[in-house]
Structures are given as structure tokens and as C-alpha cells.
N, C-alpha and C positions, 0 to 999 in steps of 0.2 A: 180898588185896593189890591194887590200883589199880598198874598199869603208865599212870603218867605220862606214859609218852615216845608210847602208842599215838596214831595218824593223831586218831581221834576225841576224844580229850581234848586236842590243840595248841590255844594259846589265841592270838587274835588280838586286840589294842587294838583298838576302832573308832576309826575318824577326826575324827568330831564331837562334840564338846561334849554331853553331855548334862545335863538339870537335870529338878532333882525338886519339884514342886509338890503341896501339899498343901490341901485344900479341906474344907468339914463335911460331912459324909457326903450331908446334902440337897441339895448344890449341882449345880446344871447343869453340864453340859461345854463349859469356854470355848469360845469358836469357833476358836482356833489349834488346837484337839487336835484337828482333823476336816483340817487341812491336811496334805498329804502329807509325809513325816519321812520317813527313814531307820531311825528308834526311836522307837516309841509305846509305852507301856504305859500301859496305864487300868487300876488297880484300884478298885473300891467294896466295900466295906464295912457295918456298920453304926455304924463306929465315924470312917472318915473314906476320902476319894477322893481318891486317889493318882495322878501322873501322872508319868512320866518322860518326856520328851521330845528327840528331838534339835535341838539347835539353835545356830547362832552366837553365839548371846545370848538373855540370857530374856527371858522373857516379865512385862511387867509387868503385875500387877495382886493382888488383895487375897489373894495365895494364900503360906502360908509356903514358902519355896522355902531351897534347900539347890544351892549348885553353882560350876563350873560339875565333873562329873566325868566320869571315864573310862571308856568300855563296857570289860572285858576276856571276852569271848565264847569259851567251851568252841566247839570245832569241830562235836561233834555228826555226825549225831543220837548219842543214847544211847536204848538198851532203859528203859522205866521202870522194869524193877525193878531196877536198878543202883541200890547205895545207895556210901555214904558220900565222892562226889565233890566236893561242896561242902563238905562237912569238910574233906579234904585239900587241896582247894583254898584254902580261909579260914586252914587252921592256921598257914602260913607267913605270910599278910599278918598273923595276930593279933602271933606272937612281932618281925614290924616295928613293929607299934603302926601299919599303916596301918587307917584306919576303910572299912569296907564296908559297901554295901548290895545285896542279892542280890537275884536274880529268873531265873525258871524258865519255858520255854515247855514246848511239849512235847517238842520238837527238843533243848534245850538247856540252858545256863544261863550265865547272865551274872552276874560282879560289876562292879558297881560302886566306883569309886574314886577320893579327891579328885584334881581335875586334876593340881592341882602336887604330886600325891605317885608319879604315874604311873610314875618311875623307880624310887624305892624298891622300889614293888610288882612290876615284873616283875624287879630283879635279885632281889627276895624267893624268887620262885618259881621262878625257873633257878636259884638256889641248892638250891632242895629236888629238884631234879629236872623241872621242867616244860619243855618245851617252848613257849617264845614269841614270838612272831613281832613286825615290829618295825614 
């Protein structure tokens, strides 16, 4: 059973804007992704090259993009062999019908969430029992 309410699972919205850009797996890494952010992620793949980015506004150019959405950031760290966090976590934004997108450091784990649905999802999850900050 996942105790919710502990220090390392309180979840904090981040502040800025994030957007999700999408490229073919061969492409180069635009020049804004090497700019200092508050939130980077680069995935690559073989199948396609993923960026999450923080930022005021996106960024234009030939990449499919998705956004603008909301970091909500587990506190962390976690032990990696702790499992079923992001289940408990997702299972309440599912039964809102808010859409997520997940990602995992070593530290942590962040979802993803549309901007304007940012309410929905934290009363989501103080209803289930989380702790979330404001």
C-alpha cells in the first residue's frame, strides 16, 4: 500500500508552461533545446525524438507539438525499486478523464497535464488522498 500523504510523494505543479515537441528519430536537436530551461527532457528513440521543454510559449518550427501543459512533480527522491507510484498517481487523473503524459528521472517522476485542465487534476488527486501543493 503507497502512503500518499508521505514528505516524498507531495506533488508540486511547476510554474511554467511546458510543451511537447515531436521530430523523426534522425533529426538534429533544435538549437533552443541546448538553451537553459528550467525543464528539458530529450528522448531519442528509434522510432521518434521527443522533447519536453519549459517555456513561455513554443517554439516554432516543423516539429508536431502538443501544449501548452502542466509539470505536477512527485517530491522525490524515490528508492527505484518502489513500484506502483505512477499507477496510483494516473489512476485518479484516468477516472477525471484528464489526459497525461509521464516521464521519470532517477530522482522522480513527473506527470504531465493539459494547462487548462490543471484544476481538475489536482482536485483529482486530493480527492484520492494526495497531497498537493499549490
Amino acid at each position: 500500500m503507497i502512503d500518499k500523504t508521505h514528505p516524498s510523494l507531495a506533488i508540486t505543479p511547476l510554474p511554467t508552461p511546458l510543451h511537447l515537441h515531436q521530430y523523426p528519430a534522425d533529426s538534429p536537436l533544435p538549437p533552443w533545446a541546448s538553451v537553459p530551461t528550467p525543464f528539458l527532457s530529450i528522448t531519442r528513440t528509434d522510432e521518434e525524438l521527443s522533447i519536453v521543454y519549459a517555456s513561455p510559449r513554443r517554439h516554432d518550427d516543423d516539429a508536431t507539438y502538443e501544449g501548452p501543459w502542466r509539470g505536477l512533480r512527485v517530491a522525490g527522491p524515490m528508492d527505484l525499486s518502489m513500484t506502483g507510484i505512477l499507477n496510483a498517481l494516473t489512476s485518479p487523473l484516468k477516472t477525471a478523464q484528464v489526459p497525461i503524459f509521464a516521464l521519470s528521472t532517477w530522482n522522480t517522476d513527473y506527470v504531465l497535464v493539459p494547462w487548462d485542465r490543471t484544476a481538475d487534476a489536482v482536485a483529482a488527486l486530493r480527492a484520492d488522498g494526495w497531497t498537493v501543493g499549490s
